[in-house]
C-alpha positions in Angstrom: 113.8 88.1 154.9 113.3 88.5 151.3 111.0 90.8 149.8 110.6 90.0 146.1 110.5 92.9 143.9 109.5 94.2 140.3 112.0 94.1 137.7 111.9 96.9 135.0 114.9 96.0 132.9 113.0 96.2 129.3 116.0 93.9 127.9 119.3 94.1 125.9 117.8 94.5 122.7 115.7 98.0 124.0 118.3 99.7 125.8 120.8 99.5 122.4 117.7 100.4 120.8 117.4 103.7 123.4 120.9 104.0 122.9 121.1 104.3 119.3 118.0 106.9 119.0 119.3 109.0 121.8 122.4 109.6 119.6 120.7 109.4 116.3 118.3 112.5 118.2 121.1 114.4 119.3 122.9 114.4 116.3 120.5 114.9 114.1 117.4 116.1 115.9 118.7 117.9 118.5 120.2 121.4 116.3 117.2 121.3 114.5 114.5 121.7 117.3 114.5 124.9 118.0 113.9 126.4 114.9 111.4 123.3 114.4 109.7 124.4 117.8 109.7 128.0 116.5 107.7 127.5 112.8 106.0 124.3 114.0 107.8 122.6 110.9 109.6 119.0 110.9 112.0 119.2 108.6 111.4 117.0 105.5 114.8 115.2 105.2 114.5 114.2 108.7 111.9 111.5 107.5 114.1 110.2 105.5 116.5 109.9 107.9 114.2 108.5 110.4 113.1 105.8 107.9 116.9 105.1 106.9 117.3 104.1 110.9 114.3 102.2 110.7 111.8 104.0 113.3 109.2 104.6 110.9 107.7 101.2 110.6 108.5 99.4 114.0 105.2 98.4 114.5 104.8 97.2 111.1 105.4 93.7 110.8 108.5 92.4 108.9 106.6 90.5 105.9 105.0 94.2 105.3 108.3 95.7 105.3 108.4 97.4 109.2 111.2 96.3 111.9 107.8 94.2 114.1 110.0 95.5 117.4 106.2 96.4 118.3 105.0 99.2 120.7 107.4 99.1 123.6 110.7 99.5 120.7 108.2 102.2 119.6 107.4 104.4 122.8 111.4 104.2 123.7 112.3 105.6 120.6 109.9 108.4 120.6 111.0 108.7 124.2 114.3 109.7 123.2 113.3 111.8 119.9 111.3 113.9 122.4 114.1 114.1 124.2 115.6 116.0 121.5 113.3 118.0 120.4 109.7 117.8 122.7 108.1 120.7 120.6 
């Protein structure tokens, strides 16, 4: 008997996409957080850096200069930033 079943592979494209932030986030984030956590203060040249790996504007459609990987791309990444640092 076969019991079908759901499938929650979100795709090649997402899980390099995980894979890249999670290392991004722990190499960058990561020795950062607690000190973050502790004066409730991003620091500023991690925007830039955030923006230089593209994770600012994935929602943003590519004609207005995001990555258009849309929300799903979006809540991975921020999955794995929190990861990092959840403060």
């Amino acid at each position: 008997m076969h019991v079908p079943t759901l499938s929650f592979d979100l795709g090649e494209e997402i899980d390099m996409l995980r894979e890249s932030v999670a290392q991004f986030a722990a190499a960058h984030i990561a020795p950062l957080a607690a000190e973050a956590d502790a004066t409730n203060h991003f620091p500023n040249p991690l925007w830039r850096r955030l923006g230089e790996q593209g994770l600012l504007g994935m929602t943003v459609e590519e004609e207005y200069g995001g990555s258009g990987m849309g929300y799903l791309a979006h809540v991975v990444a921020m999955e794995e930033i929190s990861r990092a640092s959840g403060g």
